[in-house]
Structures are given as C-alpha cells and as structure tokens.
C-alpha positions in Angstrom: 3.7 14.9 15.2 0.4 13.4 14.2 0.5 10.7 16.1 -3.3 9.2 15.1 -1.6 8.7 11.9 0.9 6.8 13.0 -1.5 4.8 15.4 -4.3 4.4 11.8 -1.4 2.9 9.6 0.1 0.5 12.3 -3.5 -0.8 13.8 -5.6 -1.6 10.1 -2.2 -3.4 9.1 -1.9 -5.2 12.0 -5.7 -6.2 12.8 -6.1 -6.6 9.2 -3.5 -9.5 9.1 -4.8 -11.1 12.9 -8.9 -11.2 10.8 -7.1 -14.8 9.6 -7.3 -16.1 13.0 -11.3 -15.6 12.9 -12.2 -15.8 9.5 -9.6 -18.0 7.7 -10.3 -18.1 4.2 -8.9 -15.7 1.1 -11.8 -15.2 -0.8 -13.6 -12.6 2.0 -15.6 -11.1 -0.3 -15.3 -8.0 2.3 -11.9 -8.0 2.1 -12.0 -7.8 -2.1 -14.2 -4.7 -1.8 -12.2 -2.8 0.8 -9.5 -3.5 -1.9 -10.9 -1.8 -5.1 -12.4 1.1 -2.8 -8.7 1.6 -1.7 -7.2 1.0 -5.2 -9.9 4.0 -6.7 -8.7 6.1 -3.7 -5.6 6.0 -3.9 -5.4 6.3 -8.4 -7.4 9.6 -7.6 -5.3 11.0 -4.5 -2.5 10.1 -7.1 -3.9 12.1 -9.7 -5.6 14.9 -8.0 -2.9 15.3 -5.3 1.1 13.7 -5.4 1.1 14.4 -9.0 0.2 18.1 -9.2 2.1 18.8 -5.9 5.4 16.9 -6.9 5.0 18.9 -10.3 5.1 22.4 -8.5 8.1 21.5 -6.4 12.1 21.9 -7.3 13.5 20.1 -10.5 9.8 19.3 -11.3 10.8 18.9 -14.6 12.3 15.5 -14.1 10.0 13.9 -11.9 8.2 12.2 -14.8 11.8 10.1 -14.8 11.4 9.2 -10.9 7.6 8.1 -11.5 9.1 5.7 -14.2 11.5 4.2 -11.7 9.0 4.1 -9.1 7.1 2.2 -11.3 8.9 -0.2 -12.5 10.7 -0.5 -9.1 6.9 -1.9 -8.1 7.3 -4.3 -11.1 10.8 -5.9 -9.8 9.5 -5.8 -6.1 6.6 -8.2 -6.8 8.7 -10.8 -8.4 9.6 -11.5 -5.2 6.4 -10.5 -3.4 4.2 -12.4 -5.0 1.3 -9.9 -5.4 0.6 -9.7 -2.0 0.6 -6.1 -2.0 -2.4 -6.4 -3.7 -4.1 -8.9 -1.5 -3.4 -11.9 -3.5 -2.8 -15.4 -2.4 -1.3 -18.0 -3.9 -1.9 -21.6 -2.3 1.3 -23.5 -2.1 2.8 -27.1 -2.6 3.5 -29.6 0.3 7.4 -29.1 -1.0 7.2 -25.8 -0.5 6.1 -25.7 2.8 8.3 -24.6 5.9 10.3 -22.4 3.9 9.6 -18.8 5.1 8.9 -16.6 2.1 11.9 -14.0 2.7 11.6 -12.5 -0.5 7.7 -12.1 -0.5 8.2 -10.6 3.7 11.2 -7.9 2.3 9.5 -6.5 -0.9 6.0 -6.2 1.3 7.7 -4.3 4.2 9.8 -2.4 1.2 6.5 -1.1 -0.2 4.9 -0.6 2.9 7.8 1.9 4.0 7.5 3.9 1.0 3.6 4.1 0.7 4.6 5.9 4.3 6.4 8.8 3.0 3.7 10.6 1.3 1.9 11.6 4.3 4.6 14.0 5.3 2.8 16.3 2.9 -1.1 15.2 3.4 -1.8 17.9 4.6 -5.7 17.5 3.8 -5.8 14.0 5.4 -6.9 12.4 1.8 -3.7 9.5 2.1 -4.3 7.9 5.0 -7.3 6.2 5.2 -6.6 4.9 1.4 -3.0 3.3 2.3 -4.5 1.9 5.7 -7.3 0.3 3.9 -5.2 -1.0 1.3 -3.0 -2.7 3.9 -5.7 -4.6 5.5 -6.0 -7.3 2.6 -2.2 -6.9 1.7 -1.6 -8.0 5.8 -4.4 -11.0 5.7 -2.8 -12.1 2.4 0.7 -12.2 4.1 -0.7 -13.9 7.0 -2.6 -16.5 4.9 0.8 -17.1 3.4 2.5 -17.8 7.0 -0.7 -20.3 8.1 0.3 -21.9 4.4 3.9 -22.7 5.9 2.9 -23.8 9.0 4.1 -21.0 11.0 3.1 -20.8 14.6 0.5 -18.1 15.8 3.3 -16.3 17.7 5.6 -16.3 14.5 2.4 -14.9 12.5 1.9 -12.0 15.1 5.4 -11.2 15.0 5.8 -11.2 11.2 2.5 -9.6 10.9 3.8 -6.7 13.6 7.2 -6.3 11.6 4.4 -5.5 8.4 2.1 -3.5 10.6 5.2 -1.2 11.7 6.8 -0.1 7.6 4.5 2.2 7.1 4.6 4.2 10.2 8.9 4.5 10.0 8.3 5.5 6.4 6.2 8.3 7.3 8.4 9.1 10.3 11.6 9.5 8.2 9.7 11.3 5.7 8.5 13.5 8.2 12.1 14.2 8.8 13.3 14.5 5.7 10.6 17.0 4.2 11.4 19.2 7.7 14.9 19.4 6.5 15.7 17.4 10.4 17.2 14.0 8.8 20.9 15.2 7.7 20.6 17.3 4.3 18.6 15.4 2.0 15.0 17.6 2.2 16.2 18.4 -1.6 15.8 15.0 -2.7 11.9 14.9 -1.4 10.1 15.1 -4.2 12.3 12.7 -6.2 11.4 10.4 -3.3 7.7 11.2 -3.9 8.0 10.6 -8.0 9.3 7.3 -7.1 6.0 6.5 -4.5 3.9 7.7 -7.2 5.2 5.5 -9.8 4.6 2.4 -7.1 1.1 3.7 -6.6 0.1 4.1 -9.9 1.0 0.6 -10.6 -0.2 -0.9 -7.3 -4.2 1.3 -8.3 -3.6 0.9 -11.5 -3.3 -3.6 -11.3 -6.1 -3.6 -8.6 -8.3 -1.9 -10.8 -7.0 -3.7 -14.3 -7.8 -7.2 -12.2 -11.4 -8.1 -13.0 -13.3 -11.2 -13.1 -13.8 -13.7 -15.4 -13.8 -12.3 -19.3 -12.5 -9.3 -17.7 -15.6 -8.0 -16.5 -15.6 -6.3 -13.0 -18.9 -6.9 -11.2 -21.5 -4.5 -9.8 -20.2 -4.6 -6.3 -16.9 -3.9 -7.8 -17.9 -1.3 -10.0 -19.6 0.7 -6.6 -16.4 0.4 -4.5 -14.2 2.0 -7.6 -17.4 4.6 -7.9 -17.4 5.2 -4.1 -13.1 5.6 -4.2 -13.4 8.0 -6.9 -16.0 9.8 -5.5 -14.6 9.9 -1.6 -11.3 11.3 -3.1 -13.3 13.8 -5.6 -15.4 15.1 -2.5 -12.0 15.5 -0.5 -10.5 17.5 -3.2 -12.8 20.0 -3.7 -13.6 20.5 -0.4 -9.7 21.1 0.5 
C-alpha cells in the first residue's frame, strides 16, 4: 500500500481548506493558478494516460458509453454543488444563511471519492499531484462557504476533514477492487474508470473553458495551462 499517497491526497485537501483561517478571501490569486496548472494536468493525464489505458482493457469497446455518463454525471452533481469542485464561490444572502449546504457537501465528497479511484492504476505517479492540487482551491472554496453560514471553526475542521478523507477511501476501494480483494467486481474496473474520466474531462475541460472577461485568459493563466501541459508531457515520455 502506498501509503504517501494516501497521506498527499488527505493533507493538500485538508490544509488547503484550513488557508481560510489565515488568508480569508476567494480571490487568492495563488489559489486561481494552482487551479489551471491542475486543470492542464489533469486534461493531459486524461488524454495521455486513463484514456489509452481504459481503451486497452476488457469491453473497451464501450467505454466511450461510461465516459458519457461520467460526464454528464459531473453535470447533475454540480447542480447541487455549486461549482465548488472547481474552486468557485458564490457569496450568499442573509436568508440564506445558517442553512448548511448538504447538497453542495454530498456532490463535493461524491466527486472527491471518485477522482480517488484512478490512482489504483498510476502506476507512473502522474495523478496524484494533479488531483491533490486541484483539491486545494475546491477545499478553501468549501470552507469559504461554511465561514458564509456562520459555522463554527470546529464545524469547519470537521467538514473540511470529512472532504479531506473522499479521496483517500476512493483510492482505497479502488485499490481493492482493481486487486480483485473487494467481492467480485474487478471486471467492472474500467467501466468505473470511463465514468472518472468523463468527470475529469468536464471538471479540466470548465476550468480551462473559464476565462476572464471577453473570454480572454491572462498571461499568468496561459503559463499555468503551459506548465500543466508540459509537466504531464515530460511525465509521459519519460515513463
């Protein structure tokens, strides 16, 4: 078991979402870069790796149909979640406030688990430090969101630990499931890892689609796309 993994995915997540306590704003321009360096990353792991080693597995020939429903099963999950997965936050009314945002909490941890699974079969390493990154603004967005309602620092560590800890059990059932040690399902693996593709496509694919004003993506933007690209172009060739 690689446990550094485990420790890499729980710890960005986690300290990601406790930087509100010290920096307490939304528009870290830090945090916007880490963003579209981790939305690049993980569109070119995507490419360069799921896809071509989903396509050489069993029944490959309908795995196109589970990147569809992963896709649009990232569509249906952020009516609920906001965006956050994204790092997005959206200030709130006063008549909104003191209302914990279940729906916005269940579709984040949903997408967390399943951004987990992958790593089963990164064997090269090129995953992880893309979906960790990428969970740093998703957890400061979802602990923006907690300060918004009012919710105690103890509530906000808490909620922010349930977040921090998805990612880890996906990768730990997937872990399972791929070594054939979680009941009898290790055929259904790569029609689990069509349907994480389809979410990271569209998760890479919006972060990268999200410019600035008259849709034009700024220079600083532009070198943290260039630099995930490149990272994940370097990895690839080098593996």
């Amino acid at each position: 078991m690689e446990t550094w993994k485990i420790l890499v995915l729980f710890f960005c997540a986690f300290l990601g979402g406790l930087c509100i306590f010290l920096v307490k704003s939304d528009k870290s321009q830090l945090l916007k870069l880490i963003l579209s360096f981790s939305g690049a990353y993980l569109f070119a792991i995507t490419v360069l790796h799921l896809i071509p080693d989903a396509y050489s597995g069993p029944d490959h020939d309908q795995i196109g149909i589970y990147i569809l429903i992963g896709f649009l099963l990232q569509i249906f999950l952020e009516q609920f979640s906001d965006g956050v997965e994204h790092g997005h936050v959206h200030h709130q009314h006063d008549n909104e406030l003191q209302i914990f945002p279940y729906g916005i909490m269940i579709s984040l941890c949903l997408h967390a688990f399943l951004e987990g699974m992958p790593l089963a079969v990164d064997h090269h390493n090129a995953l992880i430090f893309g979906i960790a990154l990428h969970h740093i603004p998703a957890a400061f967005a979802l602990a923006s969101i907690l300060m918004q309602n009012k919710f105690s620092t103890n509530k906000i560590v808490f909620y922010l630990f349930v977040f921090a800890i998805m990612a880890p059990l996906g990768f730990l059932l997937s872990v399972g499931i791929s070594s054939g040690a979680v009941g009898g399902i290790a055929l259904y693996f790569n029609k689990i890892m069509g349907i994480v593709i389809g979410i990271f496509l569209h998760i890479s694919t919006t972060i990268l689609f999200e410019s600035g004003v008259e849709h034009k993506v700024s220079r600083r933007k532009m070198v943290a796309v260039l630099l995930g690209v490149s990272i994940a172009l370097i990895g690839f060739y080098v593996s």
